[in-house]
Structures are given as structure tokens and as C-alpha cells.
C-alpha positions in Angstrom: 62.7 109.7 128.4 65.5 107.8 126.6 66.3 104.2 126.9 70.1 103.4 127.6 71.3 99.7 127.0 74.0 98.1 130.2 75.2 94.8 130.2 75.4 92.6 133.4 78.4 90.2 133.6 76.1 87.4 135.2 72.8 88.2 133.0 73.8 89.8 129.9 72.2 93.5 128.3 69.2 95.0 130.0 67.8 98.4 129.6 67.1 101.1 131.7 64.5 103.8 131.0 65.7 107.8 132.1 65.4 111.7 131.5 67.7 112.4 128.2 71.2 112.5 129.7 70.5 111.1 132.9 72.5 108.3 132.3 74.8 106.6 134.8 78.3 104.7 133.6 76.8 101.7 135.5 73.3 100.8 137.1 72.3 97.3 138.9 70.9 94.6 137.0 67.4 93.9 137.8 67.6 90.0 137.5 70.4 89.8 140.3 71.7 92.7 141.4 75.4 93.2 140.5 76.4 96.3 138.7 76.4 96.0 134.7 78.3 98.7 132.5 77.2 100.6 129.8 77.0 100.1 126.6 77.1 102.6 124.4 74.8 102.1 121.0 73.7 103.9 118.0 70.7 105.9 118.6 67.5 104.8 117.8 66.6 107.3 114.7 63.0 107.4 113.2 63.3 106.7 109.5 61.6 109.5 107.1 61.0 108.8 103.7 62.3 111.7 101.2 59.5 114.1 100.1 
């Protein structure tokens, strides 16, 4: 599952949680309902320390 970030006009970001590539160009905000956007963000990359 991947986490992808949308922003609401009222509310402001909030994320929504789906399968890897799942995604939707715009989902309804939780708080009130209208449609947010989405936003597109840098991917969330473990860090690994060199051997």
C-alpha cells in the first residue's frame, strides 16, 4: 500500500492510503467532503547507510 498526499481547498493536505498506483487525480476530503487534488511529492525513500 502506498500513501498519496491531496490537498482540499477548504481543509488543506490530507492523505489517502491505496494499492501502488491506485491513485486517483482527485479523492474527497474526509473533514468535509469537497474534492481535493493531488499533490504530487517526493517519494518516501528509506535511508541506507553505505557498507
Amino acid at each position: 500500500m502506498a500513501t498519496y498526499q491531496y490537498r482540499c481547498p477548504d481543509c488543506g493536505p490530507f492523505d489517502m492510503t491505496r494499492p501502488m498506483g491506485r491513485a486517483h487525480s482527485d479523492e474527497q476530503c474526509p473533514t468535509c467532503g469537497l474534492h481535493g487534488r493531488r499533490v504530487f511529492t517526493a517519494p518516501m525513500l528509506p535511508r541506507i547507510s553505505a557498507p
